[in-house]
Each structure stands twice: as C-alpha cells, then as structure tokens.
N, C-alpha and C positions, 0 to 999 in steps of 0.2 A: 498697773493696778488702778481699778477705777476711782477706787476712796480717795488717793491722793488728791483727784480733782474738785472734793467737796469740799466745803470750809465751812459747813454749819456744824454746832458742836457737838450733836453725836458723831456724826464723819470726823471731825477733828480727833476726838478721842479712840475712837476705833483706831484710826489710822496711827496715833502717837501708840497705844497698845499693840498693834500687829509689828509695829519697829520694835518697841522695847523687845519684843518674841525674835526676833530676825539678830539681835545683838545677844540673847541666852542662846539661842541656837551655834552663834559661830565664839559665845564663850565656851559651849559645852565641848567645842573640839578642837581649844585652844588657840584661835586665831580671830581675829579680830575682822570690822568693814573694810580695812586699808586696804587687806592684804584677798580676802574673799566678800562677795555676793551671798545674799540667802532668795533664791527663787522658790515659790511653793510653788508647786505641782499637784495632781491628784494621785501619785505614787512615785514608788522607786520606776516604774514602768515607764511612766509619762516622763518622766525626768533623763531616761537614758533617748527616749524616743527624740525630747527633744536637743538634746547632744547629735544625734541621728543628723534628723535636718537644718542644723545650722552649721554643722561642723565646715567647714571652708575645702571641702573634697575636692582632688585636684584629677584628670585625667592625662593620662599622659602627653608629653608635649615633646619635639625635636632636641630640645637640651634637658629635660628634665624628667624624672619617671613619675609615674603615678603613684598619688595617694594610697598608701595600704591603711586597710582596717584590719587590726592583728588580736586575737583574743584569745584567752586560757579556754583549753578544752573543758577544762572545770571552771564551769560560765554559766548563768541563768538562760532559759530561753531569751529572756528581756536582753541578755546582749547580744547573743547570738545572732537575735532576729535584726540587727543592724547591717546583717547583711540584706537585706530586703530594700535598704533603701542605697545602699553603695553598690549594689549589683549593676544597677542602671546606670552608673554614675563613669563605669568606663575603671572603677576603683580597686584593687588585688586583693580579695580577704584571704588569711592567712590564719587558720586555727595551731595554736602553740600549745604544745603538752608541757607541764608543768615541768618534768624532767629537765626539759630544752631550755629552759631560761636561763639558767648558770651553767649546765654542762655545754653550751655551745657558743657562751661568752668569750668576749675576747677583748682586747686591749685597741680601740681604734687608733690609727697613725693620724699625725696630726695633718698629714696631706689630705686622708680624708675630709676634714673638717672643712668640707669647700662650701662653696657660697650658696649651696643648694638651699632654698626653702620651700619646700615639700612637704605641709603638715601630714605626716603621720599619725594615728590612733591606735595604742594599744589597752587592753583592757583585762583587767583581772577581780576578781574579790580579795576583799581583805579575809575574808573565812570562806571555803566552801557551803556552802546550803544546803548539801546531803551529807557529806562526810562530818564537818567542824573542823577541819585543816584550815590551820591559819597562814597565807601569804607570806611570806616576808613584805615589811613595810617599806623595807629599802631598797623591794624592787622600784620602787616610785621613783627616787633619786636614777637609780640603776638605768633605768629605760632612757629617762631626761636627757643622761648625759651622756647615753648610746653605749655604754659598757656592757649590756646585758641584751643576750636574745631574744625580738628579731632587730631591734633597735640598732646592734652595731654591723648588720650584712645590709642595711640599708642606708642611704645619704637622706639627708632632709632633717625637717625637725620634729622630733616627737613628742608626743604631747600625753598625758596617763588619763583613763576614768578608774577610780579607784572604787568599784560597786563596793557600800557598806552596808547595804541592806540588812545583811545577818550577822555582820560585825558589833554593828552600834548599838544592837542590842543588848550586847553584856559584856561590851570590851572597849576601854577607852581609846579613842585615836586622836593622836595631836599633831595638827597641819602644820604646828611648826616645825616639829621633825620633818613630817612627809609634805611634803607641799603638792600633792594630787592636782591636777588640772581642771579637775572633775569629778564630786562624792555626788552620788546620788545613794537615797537614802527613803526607808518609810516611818512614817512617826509610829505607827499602828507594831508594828515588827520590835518598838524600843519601848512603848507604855502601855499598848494593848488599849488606844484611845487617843486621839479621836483615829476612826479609819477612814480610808479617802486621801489620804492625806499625805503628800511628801514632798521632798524636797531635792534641788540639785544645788549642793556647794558649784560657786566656777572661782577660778581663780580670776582675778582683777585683773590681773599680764595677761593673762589668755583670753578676756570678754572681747578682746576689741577685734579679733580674729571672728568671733560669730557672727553669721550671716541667718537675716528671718526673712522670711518671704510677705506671709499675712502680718498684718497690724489688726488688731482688735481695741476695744474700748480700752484708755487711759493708756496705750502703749505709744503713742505719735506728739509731737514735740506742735505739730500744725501739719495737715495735709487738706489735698481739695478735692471735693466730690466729681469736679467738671474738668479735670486736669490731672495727668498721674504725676503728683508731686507727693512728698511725702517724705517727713523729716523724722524720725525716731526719738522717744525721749532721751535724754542724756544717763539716766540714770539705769541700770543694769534689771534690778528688777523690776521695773515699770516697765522695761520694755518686752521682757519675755512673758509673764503674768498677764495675759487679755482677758477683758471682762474684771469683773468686780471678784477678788479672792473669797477663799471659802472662810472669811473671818471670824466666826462664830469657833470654829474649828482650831483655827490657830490662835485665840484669846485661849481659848483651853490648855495650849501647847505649857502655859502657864501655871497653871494647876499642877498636869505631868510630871512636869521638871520638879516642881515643890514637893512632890510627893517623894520621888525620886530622888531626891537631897535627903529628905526626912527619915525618911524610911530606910535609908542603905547609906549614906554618907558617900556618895560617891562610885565612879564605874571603875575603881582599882576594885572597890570591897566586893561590888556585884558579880566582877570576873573572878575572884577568888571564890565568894558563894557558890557559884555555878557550877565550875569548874569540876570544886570539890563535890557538889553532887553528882555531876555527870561522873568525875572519876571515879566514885563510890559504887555505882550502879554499874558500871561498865568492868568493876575488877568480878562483882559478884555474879552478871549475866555472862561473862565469857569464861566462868569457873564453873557456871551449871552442868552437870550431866544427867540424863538419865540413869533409870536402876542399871542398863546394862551397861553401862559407861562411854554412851554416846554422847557427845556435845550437844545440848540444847539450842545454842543460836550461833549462828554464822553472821561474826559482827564484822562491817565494810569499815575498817579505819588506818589511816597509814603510820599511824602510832598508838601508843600503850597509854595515851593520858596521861606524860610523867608532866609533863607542863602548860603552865595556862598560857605561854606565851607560841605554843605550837599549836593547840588544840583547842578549840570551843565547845561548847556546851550541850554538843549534839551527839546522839549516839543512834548509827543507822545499822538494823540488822533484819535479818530472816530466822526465823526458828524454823529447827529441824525436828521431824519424830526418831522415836524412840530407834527406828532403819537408818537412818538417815536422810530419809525425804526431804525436802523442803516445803515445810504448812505455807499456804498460801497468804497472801498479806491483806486479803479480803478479808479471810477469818480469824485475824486477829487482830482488825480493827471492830468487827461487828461483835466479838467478843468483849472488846478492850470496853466501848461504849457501856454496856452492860454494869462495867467496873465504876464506870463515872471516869474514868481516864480517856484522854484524848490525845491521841497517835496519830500521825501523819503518813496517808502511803502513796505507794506508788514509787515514777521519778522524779520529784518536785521539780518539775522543766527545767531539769540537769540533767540531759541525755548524756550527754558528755561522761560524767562521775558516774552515771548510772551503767552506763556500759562497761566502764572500765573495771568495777568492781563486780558485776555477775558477769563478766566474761562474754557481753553479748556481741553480737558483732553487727557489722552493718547491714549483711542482709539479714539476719534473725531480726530484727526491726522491720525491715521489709516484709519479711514473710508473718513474723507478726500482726503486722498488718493485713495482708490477705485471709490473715485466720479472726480477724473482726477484733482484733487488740487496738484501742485508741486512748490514747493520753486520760485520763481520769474515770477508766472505766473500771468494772470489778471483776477482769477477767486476768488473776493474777499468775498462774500458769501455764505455758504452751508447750505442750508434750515435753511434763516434769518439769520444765525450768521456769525460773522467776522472770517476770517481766518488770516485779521493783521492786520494792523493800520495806520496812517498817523505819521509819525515824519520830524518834523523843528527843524534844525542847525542853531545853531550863532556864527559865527566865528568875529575876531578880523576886519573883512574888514564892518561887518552888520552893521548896521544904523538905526537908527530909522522912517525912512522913510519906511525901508522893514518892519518893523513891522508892520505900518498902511496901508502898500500898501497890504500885507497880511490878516490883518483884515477887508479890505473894500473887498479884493474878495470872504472873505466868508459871509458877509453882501448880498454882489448883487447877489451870485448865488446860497446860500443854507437856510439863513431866510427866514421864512415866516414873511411878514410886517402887520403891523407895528414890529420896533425892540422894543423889549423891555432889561431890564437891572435886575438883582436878585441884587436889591440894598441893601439886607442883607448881601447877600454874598459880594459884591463890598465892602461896608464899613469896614466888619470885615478883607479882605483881607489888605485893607489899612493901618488897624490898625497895620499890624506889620509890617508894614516900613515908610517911610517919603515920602511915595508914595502922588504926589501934585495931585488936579483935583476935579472932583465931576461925579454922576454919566449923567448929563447933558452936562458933558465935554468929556465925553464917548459916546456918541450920538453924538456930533457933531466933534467926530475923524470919527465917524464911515459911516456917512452919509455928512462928507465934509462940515456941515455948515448949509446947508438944505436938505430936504427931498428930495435930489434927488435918484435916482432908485426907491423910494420909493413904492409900491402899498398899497394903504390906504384902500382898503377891509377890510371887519367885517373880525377878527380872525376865524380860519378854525378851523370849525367844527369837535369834537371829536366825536360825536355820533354816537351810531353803524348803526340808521338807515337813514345816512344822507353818501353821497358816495364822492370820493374824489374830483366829479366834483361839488359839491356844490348844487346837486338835490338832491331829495328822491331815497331810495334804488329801484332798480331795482331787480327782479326775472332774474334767467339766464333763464327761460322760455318765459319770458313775453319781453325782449330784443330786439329778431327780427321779434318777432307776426306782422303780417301786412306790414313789409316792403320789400322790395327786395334787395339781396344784390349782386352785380356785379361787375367785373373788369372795374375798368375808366383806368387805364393807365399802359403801359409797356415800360421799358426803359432798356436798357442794354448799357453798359460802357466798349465797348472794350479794352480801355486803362487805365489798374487800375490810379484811382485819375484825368484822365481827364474827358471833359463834357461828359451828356448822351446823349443819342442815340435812340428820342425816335419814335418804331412801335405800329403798330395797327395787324398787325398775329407776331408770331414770332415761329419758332421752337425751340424744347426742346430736349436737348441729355441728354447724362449720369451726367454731370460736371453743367448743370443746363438751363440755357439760350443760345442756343448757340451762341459761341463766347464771352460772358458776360466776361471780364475782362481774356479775353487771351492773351493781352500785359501788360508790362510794362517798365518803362523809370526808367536805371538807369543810375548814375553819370560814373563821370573817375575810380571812385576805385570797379567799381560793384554795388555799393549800392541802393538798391531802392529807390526811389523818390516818394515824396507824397507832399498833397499840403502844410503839416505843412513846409516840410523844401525844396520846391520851388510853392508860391500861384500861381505863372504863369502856373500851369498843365492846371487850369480851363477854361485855354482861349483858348484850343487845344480843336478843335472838331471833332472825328473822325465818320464816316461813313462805312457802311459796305455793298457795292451788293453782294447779294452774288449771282447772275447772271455772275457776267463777274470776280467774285473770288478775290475780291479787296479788301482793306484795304484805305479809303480816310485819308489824315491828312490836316484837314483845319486849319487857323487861323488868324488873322487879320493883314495881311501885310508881307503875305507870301502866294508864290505859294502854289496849291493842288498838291501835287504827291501821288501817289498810290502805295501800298504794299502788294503785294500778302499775302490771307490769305492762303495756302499752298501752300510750296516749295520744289518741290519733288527731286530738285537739293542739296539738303542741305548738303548733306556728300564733294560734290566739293565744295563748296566756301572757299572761308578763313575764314567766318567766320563760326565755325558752330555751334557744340552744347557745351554751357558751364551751369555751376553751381553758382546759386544765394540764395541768403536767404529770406525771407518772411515770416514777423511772427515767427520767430523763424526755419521756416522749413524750409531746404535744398529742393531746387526747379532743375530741369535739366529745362536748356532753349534754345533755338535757335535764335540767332543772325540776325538782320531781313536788316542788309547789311548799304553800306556805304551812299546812298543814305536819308535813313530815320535818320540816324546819323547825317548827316549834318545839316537836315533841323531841329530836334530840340537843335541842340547845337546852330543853330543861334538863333534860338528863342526865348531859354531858357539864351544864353548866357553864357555858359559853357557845357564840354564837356559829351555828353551823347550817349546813344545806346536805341533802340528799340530794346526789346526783348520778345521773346512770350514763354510761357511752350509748354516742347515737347510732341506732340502728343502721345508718347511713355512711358512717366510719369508718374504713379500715386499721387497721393496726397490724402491722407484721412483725412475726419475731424477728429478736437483734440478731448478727451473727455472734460468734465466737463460741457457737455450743458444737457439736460432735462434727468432722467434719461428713458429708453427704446426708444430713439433715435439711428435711424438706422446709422451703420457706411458708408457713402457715399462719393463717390470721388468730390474732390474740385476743381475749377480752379485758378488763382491766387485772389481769393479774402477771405479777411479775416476770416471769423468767416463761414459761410454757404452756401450753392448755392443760398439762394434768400433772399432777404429780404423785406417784405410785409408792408405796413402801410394802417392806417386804417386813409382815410383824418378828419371824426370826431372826432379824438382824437386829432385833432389839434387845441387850442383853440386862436389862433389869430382872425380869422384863413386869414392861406397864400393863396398865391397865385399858385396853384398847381407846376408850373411850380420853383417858388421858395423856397417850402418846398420839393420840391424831389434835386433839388441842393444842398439843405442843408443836406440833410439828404440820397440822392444816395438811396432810396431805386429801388429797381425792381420791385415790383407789389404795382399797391395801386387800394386798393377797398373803395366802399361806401355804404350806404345805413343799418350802421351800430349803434350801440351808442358806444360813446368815450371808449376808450381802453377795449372794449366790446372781441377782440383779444388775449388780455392779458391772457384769461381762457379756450383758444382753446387747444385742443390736435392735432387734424385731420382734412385737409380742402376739400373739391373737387374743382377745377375750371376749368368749364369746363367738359374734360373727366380726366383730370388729377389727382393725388391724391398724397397731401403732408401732410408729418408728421410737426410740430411744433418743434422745436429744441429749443428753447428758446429767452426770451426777447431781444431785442438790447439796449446797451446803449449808450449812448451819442457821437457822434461822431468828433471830434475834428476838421473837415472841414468847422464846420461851424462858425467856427471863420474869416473866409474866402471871401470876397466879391466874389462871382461867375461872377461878371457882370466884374469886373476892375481886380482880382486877390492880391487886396491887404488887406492885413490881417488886421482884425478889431476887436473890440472889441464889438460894436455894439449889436450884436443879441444878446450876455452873458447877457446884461446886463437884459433883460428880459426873462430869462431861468426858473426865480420864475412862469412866466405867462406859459409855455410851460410846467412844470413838475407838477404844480398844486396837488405836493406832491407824484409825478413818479419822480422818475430814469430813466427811460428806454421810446422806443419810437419807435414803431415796434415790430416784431417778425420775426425769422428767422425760415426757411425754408427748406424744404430736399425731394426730393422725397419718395414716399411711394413707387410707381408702375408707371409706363408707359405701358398707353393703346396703344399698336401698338410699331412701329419703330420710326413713324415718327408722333410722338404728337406734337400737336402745341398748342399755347397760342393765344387769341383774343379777344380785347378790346370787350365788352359786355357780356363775359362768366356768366354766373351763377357761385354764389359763395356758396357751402352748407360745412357749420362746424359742428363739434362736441367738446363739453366743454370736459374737464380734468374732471378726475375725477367719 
C-alpha cells in the first residue's frame, strides 16, 4: 500500500484510519491481526483472482502428485473460473457436488498421514448465491484435517477459500470457529456502499506459502531498476495491495459498520430479521395457486426455511400460469421494475445451482447457445423451458412492507382470480415455526382487505378442447374462412420512445419503415433515454415531410423547429459522428446540432442531445428470435424492424389510438381471431413479404400515462385481463423480399398469412 510510504500528515492520518478499518473488519469476524491479514481488493472477484495466482500450484513430480483445485458444483463463476489459470499449471480440477462431501467421507489411516506436501485447494461458499443453502461451517475444519471429500482420497496438505460473498451479508461468521485459509468477500454485497470494493481475509499460517509475480508501488522492501533483484515488504498487506488503495472508500468502511451497529445491534439480529422475512414470503409464495388450483411459482430450494442456520435470505423461483407454463424471467423482472421492486434474473454465474434445479443439462446449455442464449441476456425460454430464474434478497435495510408489496405485485399481474391458497401446505408450513395468521389472513395480505384487482371469472379452463380465449377450439383452417383480413393502421416513431407518427402510404427501405426510430435522445453522459427513466418522451411529438427533408419536433408549450433529416454537412460541424449504446449494441451516430439540444433539454429539463444512426452503419439483429429468421439490418429500435398486432387479440378492447401508445407497435391488422398471429410463419401485405421473427413481450411503457407522461401503475393492474393466460402481445417482423426499390405500405392492404409449421 503506497500511503504507508508517506509521512506527511495527511498520509499519516489516512494511513492510521485505513488500519483502524483493517482491525473492525477482522473484529467483525471474530478474529484478530495475529491470527489474519485484511487485503483490500476491488471485489470478492479480484480477491479470489488473486488467491488464483499466488496460490503455490504444484505439477506433478516422480514422488509426488499434483496440485488439485477442487470446488462445490454450487460455486460462483469467480471460483469456477480458477480453473483458467490452473489449467496451464499442469494442476487436476476437480468439481465436488455437494452430496459428495460427507457421503464420501472417510476416516484417514494414520499411515496415510505421510510426508507429502502438496498444497491442495478446495473451495466452497458459506451460502449458495442462487438458492440461500447455507454450507456447513465445519466443512473448513473437515477438509484441513482431510476427513471430508475430496480431501481424504488425496495426500498432500489442504488448504480452504471459504467465498462469503453472500454469507456476510446477513450472517455472522467467526474465524475462530472456522479458521478458513481464505474469506474473500465484497463490502458492497454487506452495506450497499461503498462499491468497488473488497476484501480477501488470508490466514497468517498460510501467507507465507503465497507466491507474487509483479511488485507494484509500496509493495517491495528495496528492489533495482538495473538488476533483477527485488525484496518484498515484510508485511502481508503491503505486499499484495499495489499502488495506492481506494482509501477514500475504506475510510467509509467506517460509517458502514456504525450504521450497521446502530441500526440492527449486530449480525445475529440481522440473520433473524432476514430470515424471518424471507421465511414469511416463501411460506405465502409456495402456498399461492391459481383459481384452477395450479401452483403459482416453482420455488428452487433444498429446504422449507425451518432455520436460519440452514438457509439465507434468498428465495429463488419461476412462476407458472394458470396451465402450467413457465412465465419467463424477463417478464417479471420488467414487470417487477414497474412495481419499484428490484429482482435479480437469470443464473447469477451459478451454472452449477442453476442447472441443477431446472434440470438442464450440459448440452441444453450448449444448444442454448446455438439458439443465441448468452449469460445476461433476455431470452428467458428455449422451446418452453427456463434458461434461469427469478431470485429476491433481503438484506438488513428490508421490511416487511417489501414482502407484502412484493407479494401483491404478484397477486395483480401473474394469478389467475379468484386467488386461492394450498391450505395443506400453508398449515404444515406453519407447523414448524411460530408462524401467527391463518390461511384467511393470507388473502387478505394479499388482496389488501377486499377483493380489490380481483376478477371473479369461473376458473380457466384446462381442457384441451376449450382455447385460452375462453371459446371452443378453432381449426387453423377454419380461422380466416369467410373473413378479410387488412392493414387498419401504420405508425412509425421517429424518435425511439417518443409519440407515433401515424400515415396512411408509407415507404419501406432496408432498416424497415422508413425513418422508423432513426433518432434518439440521450442524456449529459450519452445514455439513451426512454420513457422508463424520462415519461416526459411521450409528450414530444415528432413529424416527418419528407417533401421539404425535415424532421418536426412539436410539444406542448414549445416552439416547432425543424431538423434536417439528412445532413450532407456532417463531417464540418462540431458536432459530428459519435458512439452510443442500445440494447446492449455499440451504435455510430450523428449529432443532430445545437439547436435541437436546446429545445429538448428545456423541455425535458436536463441536458440532452438528439441524435440519429449513421447512415453508414450497420446494425444486425441479435439471434435467439424464431429459429430460420433471416439476418436483417436494424434501425435504432429494439428487438425487429416491425412490430404487428392483431387489434382482436385485444380483449378490453382499446381504443386503437390507445393500445398502439401502449404497446408502439407499427402495423396493426384486423379481420382476424385473437392471437390467431401467434402461429404465423410468413405474411404478404400488400406486395410485400415478411418473415415472422417471433412473439413480443410485454413492454414496460405502458406503465406510462401517454396523455400526461406520468408513470402509473394503473393499466398493470389489469394485465390478468390483457394476457388472458399470454405473455406476449404482437409479433415481430423482418423482411423476407422487396418487390421493387421503392415498396410502400398502405392502410387497406390485403393481409395473406401462412401458419408454422
């Protein structure tokens, strides 16, 4: 650490306050400097990383075997990925299922006990990070002393990392019990501040085994620029911390902890807090059913939450409809948002847990993958099944308010009503705690007192020959027999996320509609803007002649100025072409001047830019939509060049002009039966001919009052009536072929489909 080497007296003091933080940290886990080191790191990440490359890895020798690295199948990526650097090393990695640790133990003979010294590394959490399954703690001891598997089918000596990344956050652990070799840990994950920021406990017995390669600032005792010599300092963590620490950062650690005293009295009370919320929430979401008496959520846990000393604070699940489907974990996080709740999905780089509880296997990840599924993306289904899950945290700040305000958002947007309750399971759950209420006290957490959002409809229909809209099965043949089906309306949105723009011809280039979402507004830092995180887009209403080459920006209590839609001056102005994000993809855009900057930062009332993709650009859609979906160039809009709805699948039903604000599509037809679209492959309208790309789901704008711009909760609360047992609402869209140069689209087109399949 570079501070140590100053001695003027703000360096002085910093450095005597980043020690005082270094002696709260190894009092908050019971163990003192004798016994442990405090390294700061910039995460639990960096911490196990550098466990990784100092570890004293052995390759095998004529009397001796090789170093293994051994780890719990229920692992973070961050441990996993240490096989990245033992691979090379000549080293055995060895993944252990949690089963195998005590059912494969055994008693070592003392003959074993030979002279080998072969550091070994095994590796576990103290809590899983998907499920909340707490470890035993005394696998630490267990492994040390070679009594527990893989530790005792191997000679050598072995050494523990004990990951507490999601332990420490709401459960006390004390090294004098467990004396771990190795806690790595993040502060962000235990106070929600500072982030950046963590730490690797080493045990003092075990420092003098790590091995460092680089020396950085304050880390060398004396070395020479002209000669490779080079002495290490004496002290533990000055020599692993290079450069100057993030001290500003760990002064605060100080705050943290103060709060954390004050506030809770301690990490016994916090894990009882916790606990008892998550257990409270997890007796009433795995008691949910449906009116027809389907289970609501599919919870991944290897116990019932009878104890805090098994189970954390975590509850990982999927919800089911009203058939049994499985809702995707996409949309009910973009729901959840809406709620002001904040849900974690996916598989929080716990392939391992994650597999094991959706039953996936190793090549369904594989082919996963060929179907355009990657690690933090929103494509939560692959032909019906989960690719991860929903998990809720309770941390020491949670309340039991968030539990019921959590359990009424899944009541109003994903039950089918009437709610019902598994009062078998409710009661026996009850049975093993002092859990107070009844199952009538559950109903009215759930529904506030009365039946309000209620829909009091006969239970939905499970029978195969009865269809989700609540008629008799239709024929895909018998469908459009006798009716006509045609475009009513076309609308295109020059400014992604503001209003639409709606014509009756419109022309169609490569990118889809043209000009369709070839602007957009972002902030002071670049960032794009949408109406979640500014509703006032929707009151911005742009027009487009494309006569006189212009760009209108109207809005209510502001001049119209006009914006060229191409500026062949571009490469002179100041401002011209820069790089933005969307969706995840790296966009080139152009800068649309100081004038249109002005007028939406007054508007908007904070600083913005209008900016358009460059006509010189490409942009391809992502995979993981329909499989033999042509790859087609995109403009700045999400997911496809068009998006179609069929106004009979709408069962309010709206007001045309208010179901396309809510839901932005571009083309809607009629003349069809309700989500009749849903089983298209190929469409023509017109002369034109579009492939099907895949379903739309739910759009998070229409939380949104379109009329005022202020966010509401309103419409959610009837999304039971709109999904009538759907996810999805629309279909997107891609060219197939363009008949001519210059195709155009026109309200009254004939609409001819062809089914999948």
């Amino acid at each position: 650490m570079y501070l140590a080497k100053v001695h003027n007296p703000s360096s002085r003091l910093t450095h005597d306050t980043v020690e005082h933080v270094r002696y709260r940290i190894l009092q908050h886990f019971n163990t003192t400097p004798d016994k442990y080191s405090v390294i700061f790191t910039s995460g639990c990440t960096a911490a196990l990383k550098l466990v990784a490359e100092s570890f004293p890895w052995r390759p095998p020798t004529a009397t001796e075997p090789a170093s293994q690295f051994c780890y719990l199948t229920d692992n973070h990526t961050s441990v996993v990925g240490i096989r990245g650097v033992t691979s090379a090393l000549g080293v055995v990695s060895l993944p252990v299922s949690p089963e195998e640790i005590e059912a494969r133990a055994r008693d070592v003979a003392q003959s074993e006990c030979s002279s080998c010294q072969t550091p070994h590394l095994f590796c576990y959490p103290a809590q899983s990070n998907f499920s909340g399954r707490k470890y035993s703690l005394g696998y630490v001891r267990g492994i040390q002393a070679r009594k527990l598997y893989p530790a005792c089918d191997s000679q050598g000596r072995w050494f523990v990392v004990l990951d507490a990344a999601s332990f420490a956050s709401c459960s006390p652990l004390d090294l004098q019990e467990h004396p771990a070799d190795f806690v790595p840990f993040s502060f962000y994950k235990m106070f929600g501040f500072p982030t950046g920021l963590g730490a690797l406990l080493v045990r003092n017995d075990t420092a003098a085994l790590l091995r460092k390669a680089y020396f950085g600032g304050g880390t060398a005792a004396a070395y020479l620029a002209g000669e490779n010599y080079y002495v290490p300092t004496p002290n533990m963590a000055n020599r692993f911390e290079d450069g100057t620490v993030s001290f500003l950062d760990i002064i605060a650690l100080n705050h943290s902890f103060d709060a954390l005293h004050t506030l809770t009295g301690g990490m016994d009370k916090v894990q009882l807090h916790t606990f008892g919320l998550a257990r409270y929430t997890y007796m009433l979401l795995s008691s949910l059913c449906h009116g027809n008496g389907q289970p609501v959520a599919q919870i991944y846990s290897d116990s019932e939450f009878e104890n805090p000393s098994t189970q954390g604070a975590i509850l990982n699940f999927n919800l089911t409809d009203c058939h049994g489907q499985i809702v995707g974990y996409s949309q009910v996080d973009k729901l959840a948002s809406l709620f002001n709740i904040h849900v974690r999905t996916g598989c929080f780089c716990n392939t391992g847990a994650c597999q094991l509880f959706l039953g996936t296997t190793n090549q369904d990840v594989k082919s996963n993958l060929q179907a355009g599924h990657v690690c933090g993306d929103d494509v939560d289904l692959v032909n019906g099944r989960p690719t991860g899950s929903v998990r809720v945290s309770f941390g020491y700040m949670s309340t039991f308010r968030d539990c019921q305000n959590f359990l009424n958002f899944i009541v109003d947007c994903f039950v089918e009503k009437p709610v019902e309750v598994d009062q078998v399971k409710l009661e026996r759950l009850k049975s093993n705690t002092s859990s107070r209420g009844s199952s009538q006290c559950l109903l009215t957490v759930l529904t506030n007192g009365e039946p309000k959002h209620i829909d009091n409809r006969e239970h939905a229909s499970t029978d195969p020959v009865v269809n989700e809209c609540g008629g008799k099965a239709i024929t895909k043949e018998a469908k459009s027999q006798g009716k006509a089906q045609y475009l009513t309306n076309i609308y295109i949105y020059p400014i992604k996320s503001c209003a639409a723009f709606e014509v009756t011809d419109w022309p169609v280039c490569p990118l889809g509609l043209l000009h369709d979402r070839g602007w957009m507004v972002v902030n002071g830092n670049g960032v794009c803007l949408n109406q979640k995180r500014e509703p006032r887009l929707c009151l911005i209403h742009p027009q487009i002649y494309l006569p006189s080459n212009t760009l209108l920006l109207q809005a209510s209590g502001m001049d119209t100025i006009s914006v060229p839609l191409e500026n062949h001056n571009e490469p002179h102005q100041s401002h011209g072409v820069c790089q933005s994000k969307l969706c995840g993809d790296r966009v080139q855009t152009v800068d649309c001047g100081d004038e249109a900057a002005s007028w939406l930062s007054e508007f908007l009332g904070q600083p913005c830019r209008l900016i358009r993709q460059s006509p010189d650009f490409i942009r391809n859609m992502k995979k993981g939509h329909e499989k033999g979906v042509l790859s087609t160039a995109l403009s700045l809009v999400n997911e496809a060049q068009y998006l179609m709805i069929n106004h009979s699948s709408d069962h309010q039903p709206l007001d045309i002009h208010e179901l396309v604000s809510r839901f932005r599509a571009n083309l809607v037809i009629s003349g069809l039966e309700p989500f009749e679209e849903d089983d298209w492959s190929h469409l023509i309208i017109g002369n034109t001919h579009f492939q099907v790309a895949g379903r739309c789901g739910r759009c998070q704008i229409i939380g949104v009052d379109q009329n005022t711009g202020a966010k509401t909760k309103e419409p959610l609360l009837s999304l039971s009536a709109y999904r009538k047992g759907k996810v999805t609402f629309g279909v997107y869209l891609v060219h197939q072929s363009l008949d001519g140069s210059n195709a155009t689209l026109s309200v009254g087109a004939p609409v001819m489909s062809q089914w999948s399949g």
